[in-house]
C-alpha positions in Angstrom: 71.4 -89.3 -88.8 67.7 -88.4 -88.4 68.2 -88.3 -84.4 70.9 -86.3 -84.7 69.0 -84.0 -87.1 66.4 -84.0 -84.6 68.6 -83.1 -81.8 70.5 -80.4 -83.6 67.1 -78.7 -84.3 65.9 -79.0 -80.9 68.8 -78.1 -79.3 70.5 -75.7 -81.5 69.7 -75.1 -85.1 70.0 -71.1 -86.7 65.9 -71.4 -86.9 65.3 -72.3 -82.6 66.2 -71.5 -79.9 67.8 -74.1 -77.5 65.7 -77.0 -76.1 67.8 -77.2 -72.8 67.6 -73.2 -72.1 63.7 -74.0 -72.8 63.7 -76.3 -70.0 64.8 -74.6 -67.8 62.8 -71.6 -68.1 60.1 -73.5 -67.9 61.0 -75.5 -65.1 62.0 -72.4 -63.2 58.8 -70.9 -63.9 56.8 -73.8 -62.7 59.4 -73.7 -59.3 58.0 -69.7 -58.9 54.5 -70.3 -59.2 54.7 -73.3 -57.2 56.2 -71.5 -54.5 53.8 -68.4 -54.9 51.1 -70.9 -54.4 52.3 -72.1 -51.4 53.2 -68.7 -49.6 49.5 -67.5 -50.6 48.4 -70.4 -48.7 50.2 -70.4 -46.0 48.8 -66.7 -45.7 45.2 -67.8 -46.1 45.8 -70.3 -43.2 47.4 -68.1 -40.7 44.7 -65.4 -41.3 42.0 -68.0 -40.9 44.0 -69.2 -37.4 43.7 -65.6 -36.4 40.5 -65.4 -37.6 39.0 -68.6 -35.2 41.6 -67.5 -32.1 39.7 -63.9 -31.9 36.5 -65.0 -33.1 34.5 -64.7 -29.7 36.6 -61.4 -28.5 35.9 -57.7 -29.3 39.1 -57.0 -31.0 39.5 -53.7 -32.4 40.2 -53.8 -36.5 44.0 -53.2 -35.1 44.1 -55.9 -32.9 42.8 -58.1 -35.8 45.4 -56.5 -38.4 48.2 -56.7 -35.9 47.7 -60.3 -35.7 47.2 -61.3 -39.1 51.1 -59.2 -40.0 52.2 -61.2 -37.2 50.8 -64.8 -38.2 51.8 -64.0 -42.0 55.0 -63.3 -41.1 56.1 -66.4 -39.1 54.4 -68.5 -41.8 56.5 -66.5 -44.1 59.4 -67.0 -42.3 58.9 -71.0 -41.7 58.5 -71.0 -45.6 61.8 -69.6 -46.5 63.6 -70.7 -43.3 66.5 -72.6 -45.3 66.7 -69.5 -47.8 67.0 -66.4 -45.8 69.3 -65.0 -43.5 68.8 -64.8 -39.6 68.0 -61.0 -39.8 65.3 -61.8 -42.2 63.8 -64.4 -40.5 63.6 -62.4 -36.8 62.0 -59.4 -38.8 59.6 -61.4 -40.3 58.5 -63.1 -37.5 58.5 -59.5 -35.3 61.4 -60.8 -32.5 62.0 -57.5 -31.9 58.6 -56.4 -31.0 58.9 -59.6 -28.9 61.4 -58.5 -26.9 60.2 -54.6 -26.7 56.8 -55.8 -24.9 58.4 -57.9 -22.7 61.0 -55.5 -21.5 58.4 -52.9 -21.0 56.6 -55.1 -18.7 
């Protein structure tokens, strides 16, 4: 009987709220921030790849910015690959300016 007072107070009473809907915030909380700490990351490591790829060169601040929106994005995009759609992902990782450069070569 003292279990199931337990349980009914955990999970239920007039005075709580409920222990499962509690869970699961929480556990959805601790899914976003884990994921927000990856995706920063992943951002810090593609701008530090850009950062060693044009270290010796005399990029302009554009050429530098340009790269870094275009490393973030297909880090991005490998991120949430099984979550987004296919449009998403070819924005992200710029397939369109892809194709644009190469046709006007």
């Amino acid at each position: 009987m003292r279990q199931r007072q337990w349980n009914w107070a955990q999970c239920g009473g007039r005075a709580c709220g409920s222990g499962r809907w509690a869970e699961s915030v929480a556990l959805t909380t601790s899914h976003a921030h884990r994921e927000s700490a990856a995706q920063t990351w992943i951002e810090h490591l593609a701008r530090r790849a850009v950062d060693q790829a044009l270290e010796d060169t005399n990029a302009s601040m554009y050429a530098y910015s340009y790269a870094y929106g275009r490393a973030t994005g297909h880090a991005v995009s490998a991120q949430h690959q099984d979550r987004l759609d296919p449009y998403v992902l070819d924005a992200l990782r710029g397939t369109g300016l892809d194709s644009s450069t190469a046709d006007a070569a």
